[in-house]
ROLUMKOL-836317 format. One record per residue (C-alpha): residue in one letter; x, y, z. Coordinates in steps of 0.2 Angstrom, whole numbers, always signed. Example, Ala and Ser with C-alpha at 12.3 -4.5 7.8 and 13.67 -1.06 7.14 Angstrom:
BEGIN
site mimar=A	x=+62	y=-22	z=+39
site mimar=S	x=+68	y=-5	z=+36
END
This chain:
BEGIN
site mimar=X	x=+44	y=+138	z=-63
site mimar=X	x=+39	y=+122	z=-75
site mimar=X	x=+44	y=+112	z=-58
site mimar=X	x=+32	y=+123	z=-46
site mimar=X	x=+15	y=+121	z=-60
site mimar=X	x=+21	y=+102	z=-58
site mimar=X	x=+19	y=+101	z=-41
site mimar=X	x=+5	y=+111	z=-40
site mimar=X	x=-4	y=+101	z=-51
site mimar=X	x=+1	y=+86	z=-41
site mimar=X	x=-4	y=+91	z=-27
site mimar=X	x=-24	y=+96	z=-33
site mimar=X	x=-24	y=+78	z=-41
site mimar=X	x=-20	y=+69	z=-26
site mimar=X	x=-33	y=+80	z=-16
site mimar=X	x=-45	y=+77	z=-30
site mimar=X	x=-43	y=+60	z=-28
site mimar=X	x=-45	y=+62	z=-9
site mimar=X	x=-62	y=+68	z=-11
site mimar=X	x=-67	y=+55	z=-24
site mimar=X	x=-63	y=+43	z=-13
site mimar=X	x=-72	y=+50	z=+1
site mimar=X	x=-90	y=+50	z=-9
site mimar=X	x=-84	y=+36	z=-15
site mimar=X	x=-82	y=+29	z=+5
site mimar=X	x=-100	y=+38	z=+8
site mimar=X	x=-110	y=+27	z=-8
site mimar=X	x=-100	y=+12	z=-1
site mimar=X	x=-109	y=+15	z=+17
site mimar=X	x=-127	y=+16	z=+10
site mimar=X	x=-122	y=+2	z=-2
site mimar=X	x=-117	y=-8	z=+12
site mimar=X	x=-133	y=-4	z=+24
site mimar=X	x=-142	y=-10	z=+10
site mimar=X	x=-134	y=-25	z=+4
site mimar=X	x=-135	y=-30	z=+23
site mimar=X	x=-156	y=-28	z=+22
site mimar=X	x=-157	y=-40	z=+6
site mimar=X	x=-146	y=-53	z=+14
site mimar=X	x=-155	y=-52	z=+29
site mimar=X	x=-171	y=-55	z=+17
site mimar=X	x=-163	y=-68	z=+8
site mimar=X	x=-156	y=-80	z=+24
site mimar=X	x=-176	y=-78	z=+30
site mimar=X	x=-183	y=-83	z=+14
site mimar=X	x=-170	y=-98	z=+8
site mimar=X	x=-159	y=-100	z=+21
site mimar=X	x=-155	y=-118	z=+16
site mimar=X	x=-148	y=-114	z=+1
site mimar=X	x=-138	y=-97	z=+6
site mimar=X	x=-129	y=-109	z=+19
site mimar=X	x=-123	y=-120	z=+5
site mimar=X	x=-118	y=-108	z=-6
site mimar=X	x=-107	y=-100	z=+8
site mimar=X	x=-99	y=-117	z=+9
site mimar=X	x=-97	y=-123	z=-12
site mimar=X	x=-91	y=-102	z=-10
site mimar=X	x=-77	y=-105	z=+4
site mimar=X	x=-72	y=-122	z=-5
site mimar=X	x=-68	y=-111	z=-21
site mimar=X	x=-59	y=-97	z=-12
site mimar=X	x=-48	y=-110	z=-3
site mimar=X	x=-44	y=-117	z=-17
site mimar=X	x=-38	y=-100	z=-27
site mimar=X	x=-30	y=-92	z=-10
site mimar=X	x=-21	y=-106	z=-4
site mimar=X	x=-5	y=-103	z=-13
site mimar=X	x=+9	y=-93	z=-3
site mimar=X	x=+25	y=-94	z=+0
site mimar=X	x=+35	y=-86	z=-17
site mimar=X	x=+33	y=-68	z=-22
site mimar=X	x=+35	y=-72	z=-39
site mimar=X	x=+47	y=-58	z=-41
site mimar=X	x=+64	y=-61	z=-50
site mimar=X	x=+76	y=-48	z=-53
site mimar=X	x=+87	y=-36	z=-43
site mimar=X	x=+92	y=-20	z=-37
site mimar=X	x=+100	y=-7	z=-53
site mimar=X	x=+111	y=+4	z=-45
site mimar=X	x=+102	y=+21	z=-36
site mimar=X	x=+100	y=+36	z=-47
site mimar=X	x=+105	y=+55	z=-44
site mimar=X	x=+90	y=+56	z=-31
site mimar=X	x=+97	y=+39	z=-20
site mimar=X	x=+83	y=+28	z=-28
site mimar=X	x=+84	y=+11	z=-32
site mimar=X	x=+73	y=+4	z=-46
site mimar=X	x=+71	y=-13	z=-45
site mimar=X	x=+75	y=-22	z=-63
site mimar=X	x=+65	y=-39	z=-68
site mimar=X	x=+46	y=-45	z=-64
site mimar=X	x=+37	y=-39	z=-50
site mimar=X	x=+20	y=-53	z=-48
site mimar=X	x=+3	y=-45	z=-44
site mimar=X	x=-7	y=-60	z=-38
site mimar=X	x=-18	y=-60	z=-24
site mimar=X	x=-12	y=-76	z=-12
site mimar=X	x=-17	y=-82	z=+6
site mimar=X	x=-3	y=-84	z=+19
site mimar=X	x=+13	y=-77	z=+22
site mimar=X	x=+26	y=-70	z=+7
site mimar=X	x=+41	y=-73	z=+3
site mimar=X	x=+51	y=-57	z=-3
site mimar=X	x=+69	y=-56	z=-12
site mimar=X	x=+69	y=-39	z=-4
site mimar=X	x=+66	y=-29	z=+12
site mimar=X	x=+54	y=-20	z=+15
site mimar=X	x=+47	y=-26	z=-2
site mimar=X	x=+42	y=-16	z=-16
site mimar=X	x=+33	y=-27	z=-26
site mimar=X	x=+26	y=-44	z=-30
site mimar=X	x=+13	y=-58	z=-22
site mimar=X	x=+1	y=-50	z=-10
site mimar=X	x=-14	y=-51	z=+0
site mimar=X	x=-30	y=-46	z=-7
site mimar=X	x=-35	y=-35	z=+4
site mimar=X	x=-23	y=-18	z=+6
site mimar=X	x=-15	y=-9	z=+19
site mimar=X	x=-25	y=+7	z=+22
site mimar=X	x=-12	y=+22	z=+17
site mimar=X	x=-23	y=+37	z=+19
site mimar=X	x=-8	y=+46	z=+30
site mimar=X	x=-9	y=+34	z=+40
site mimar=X	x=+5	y=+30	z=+54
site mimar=X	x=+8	y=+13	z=+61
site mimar=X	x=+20	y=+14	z=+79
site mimar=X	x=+18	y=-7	z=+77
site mimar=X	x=+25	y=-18	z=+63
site mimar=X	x=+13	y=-23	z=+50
site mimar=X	x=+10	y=-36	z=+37
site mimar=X	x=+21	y=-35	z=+22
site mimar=X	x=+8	y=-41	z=+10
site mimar=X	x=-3	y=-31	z=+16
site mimar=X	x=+9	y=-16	z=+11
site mimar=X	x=+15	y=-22	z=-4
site mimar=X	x=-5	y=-21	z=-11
site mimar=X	x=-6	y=-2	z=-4
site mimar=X	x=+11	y=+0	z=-13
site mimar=X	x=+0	y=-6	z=-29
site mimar=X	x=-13	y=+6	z=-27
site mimar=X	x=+1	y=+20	z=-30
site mimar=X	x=+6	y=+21	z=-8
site mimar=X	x=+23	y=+29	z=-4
site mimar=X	x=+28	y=+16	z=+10
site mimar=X	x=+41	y=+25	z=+26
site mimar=X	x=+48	y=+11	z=+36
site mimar=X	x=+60	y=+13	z=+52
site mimar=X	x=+72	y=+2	z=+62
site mimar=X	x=+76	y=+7	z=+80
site mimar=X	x=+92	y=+14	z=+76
site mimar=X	x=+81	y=+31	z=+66
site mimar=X	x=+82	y=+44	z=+79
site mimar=X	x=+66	y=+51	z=+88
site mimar=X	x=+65	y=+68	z=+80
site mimar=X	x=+66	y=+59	z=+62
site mimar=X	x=+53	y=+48	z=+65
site mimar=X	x=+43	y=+62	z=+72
site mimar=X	x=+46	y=+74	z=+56
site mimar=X	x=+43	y=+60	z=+44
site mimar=X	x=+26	y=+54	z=+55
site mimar=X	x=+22	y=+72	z=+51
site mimar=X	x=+24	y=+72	z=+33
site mimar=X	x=+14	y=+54	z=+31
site mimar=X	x=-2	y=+60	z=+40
site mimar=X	x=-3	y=+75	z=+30
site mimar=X	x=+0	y=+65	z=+13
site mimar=X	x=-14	y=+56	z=+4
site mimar=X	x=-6	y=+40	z=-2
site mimar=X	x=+7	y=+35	z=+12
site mimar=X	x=+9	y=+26	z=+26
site mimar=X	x=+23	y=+24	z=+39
site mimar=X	x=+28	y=+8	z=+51
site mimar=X	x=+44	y=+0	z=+60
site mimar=X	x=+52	y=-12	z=+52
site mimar=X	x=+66	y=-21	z=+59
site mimar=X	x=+73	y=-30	z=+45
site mimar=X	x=+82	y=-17	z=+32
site mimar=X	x=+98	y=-12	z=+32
site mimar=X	x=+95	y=+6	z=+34
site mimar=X	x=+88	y=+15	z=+49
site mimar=X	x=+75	y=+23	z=+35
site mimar=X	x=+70	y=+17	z=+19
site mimar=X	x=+55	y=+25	z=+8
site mimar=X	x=+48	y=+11	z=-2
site mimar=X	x=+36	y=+13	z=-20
site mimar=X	x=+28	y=-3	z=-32
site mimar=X	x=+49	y=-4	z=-41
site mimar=X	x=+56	y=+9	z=-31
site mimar=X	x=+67	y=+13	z=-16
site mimar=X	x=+76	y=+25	z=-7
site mimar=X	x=+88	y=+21	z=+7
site mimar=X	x=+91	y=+39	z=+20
site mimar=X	x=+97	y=+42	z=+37
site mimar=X	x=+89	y=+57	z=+42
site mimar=X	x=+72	y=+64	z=+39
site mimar=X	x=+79	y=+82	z=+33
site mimar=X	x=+89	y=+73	z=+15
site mimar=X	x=+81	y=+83	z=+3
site mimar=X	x=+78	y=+67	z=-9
site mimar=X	x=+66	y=+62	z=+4
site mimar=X	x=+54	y=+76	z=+1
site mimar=X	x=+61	y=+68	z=-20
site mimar=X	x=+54	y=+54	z=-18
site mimar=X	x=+36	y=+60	z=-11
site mimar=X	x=+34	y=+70	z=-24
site mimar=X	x=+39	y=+58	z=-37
site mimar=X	x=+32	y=+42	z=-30
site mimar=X	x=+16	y=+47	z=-23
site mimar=X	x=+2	y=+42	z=-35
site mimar=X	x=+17	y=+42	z=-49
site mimar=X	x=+20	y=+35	z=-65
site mimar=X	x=+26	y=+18	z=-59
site mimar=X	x=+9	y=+15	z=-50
site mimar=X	x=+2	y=+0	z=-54
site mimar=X	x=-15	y=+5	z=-49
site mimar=X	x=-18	y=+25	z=-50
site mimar=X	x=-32	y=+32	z=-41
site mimar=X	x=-38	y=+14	z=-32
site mimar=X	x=-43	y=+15	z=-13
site mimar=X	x=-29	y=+19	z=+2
site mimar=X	x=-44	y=+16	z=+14
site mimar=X	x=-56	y=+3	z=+16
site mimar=X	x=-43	y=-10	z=+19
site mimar=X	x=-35	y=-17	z=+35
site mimar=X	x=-27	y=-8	z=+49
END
C-alpha cells in the first residue's frame, strides 16, 4: 500500500512540474517577444557600441567554452544491485565545455557537458544524438533509453511508448553499448534486453526526477533537438 501512495505521489509531482514548466515556457515567450523589442531599440539607438560588446562578449565565452576533450569523471562501475542497476562510484564533473567529450562510459551518465541540454520532455529521437547534449538532460533529473540495432522492433516500439508518455525522458539509438538496451540516470545505469524486464518500469520510477538528480525540477524543454 506504502508503495502505491509513493507512486502516486510521484507521479502528481512530476505532472506538477509539467505544468510549471509549461507557464513557465509561456512567460518565457512574452519575455522573449519583449527582450527582442528593447534590443531592437538598443541597436537603432547605439548600435556602435552594441557591436563591440557582442564582440569583447564572444571573446569571453571563447575563452571559458574552449575546453573539451576530458569528462572530468573518475571512478567506475560498482557492481549492479537487486534491480540490474549500476551506480557509478567516484566523481561525476558538471562544467559546461564547448566541443566534443570524452566519456569513461557508454552512453555516459555523468560529467562534462554542453551547456545547452537535450530536451527530455518524452521526447523520442529515431537518430543518434549528442552525448553532451544528453548528459545535461541527465543533470536536470532525465531518465535517458538508448538502443542498438540488435533491440527488437516491438521493444523499441513499447519503450518509445512509455518515453512520450513520461515527463523527464528521452530515448535515441546508440550504437556504442554493449547492450541492445541500456536505461541511463546522472550515476546510474541499467543494462536490459527486452522491454517487458520488470526493472525497467524500476528504473523509471526510481530515476525519473529521483534523488540522485543533480538538478530537480530544471527545464526538459527549451533546449536542443
Amino acid at each position: 500500500m506504502a508503495s502505491k501512495s509513493s507512486s502516486a505521489a510521484r507521479r502528481a509531482r512530476i505532472e506538477e512540474m509539467r505544468r510549471a514548466e509549461q507557464s513557465r515556457e509561456r512567460r518565457g515567450r512574452i519575455l522573449i517577444i519583449a527582450a527582442s523589442a528593447v534590443v531592437v531599440a538598443a541597436l537603432v539607438v547605439g548600435g556602435v557600441f552594441v557591436v563591440k560588446s557582442q564582440g569583447d562578449d564572444k571573446k569571453s565565452d571563447t575563452a571559458s567554452d574552449a575546453k573539451g576533450g576530458s569528462s572530468g569523471d573518475s571512478g567506475h562501475f560498482a557492481t549492479a544491485d537487486k534491480n540490474g542497476v549500476r551506480a557509478w562510484t567516484g566523481k561525476l564533473s558538471r562544467n559546461h565545455v564547448a566541443g566534443t567529450v570524452k566519456y569513461p562510459m557508454h552512453p555516459p551518465v555523468g560529467g562534462n557537458h554542453n551547456q545547452v541540454w537535450l530536451n527530455c520532455n518524452g521526447n523520442v529521437y529515431t537518430k543518434a544524438v549528442q552525448d553532451e547534449n544528453a548528459v545535461h538532460a541527465l543533470e536536470h533529473g532525465a531518465v535517458w533509453v538508448t538502443y542498438t540495432d540488435k533491440a527488437k522492433k516491438s521493444d523499441v516500439a513499447t519503450l518509445a511508448a512509455k518515453v512520450k508518455q513520461t515527463p523527464y525522458s528521452l530515448m535515441s539509438p546508440y550504437a556504442d553499448q554493449t547492450s541492445p538496451i541500456e536505461l541511463s540516470a546522472w550515476g546510474h545505469q541499467l543494462s536490459v534486453t527486452s522491454a517487458d524486464d520488470p526493472k525497467v518500469a524500476k528504473f523509471f520510477e526510481t530515476y525519473v526526477q529521483g534523488d540522485q538528480t543533480p538538478e530537480p525540477g530544471a527545464s526538459c524543454t527549451g533546449g536542443t533537438m
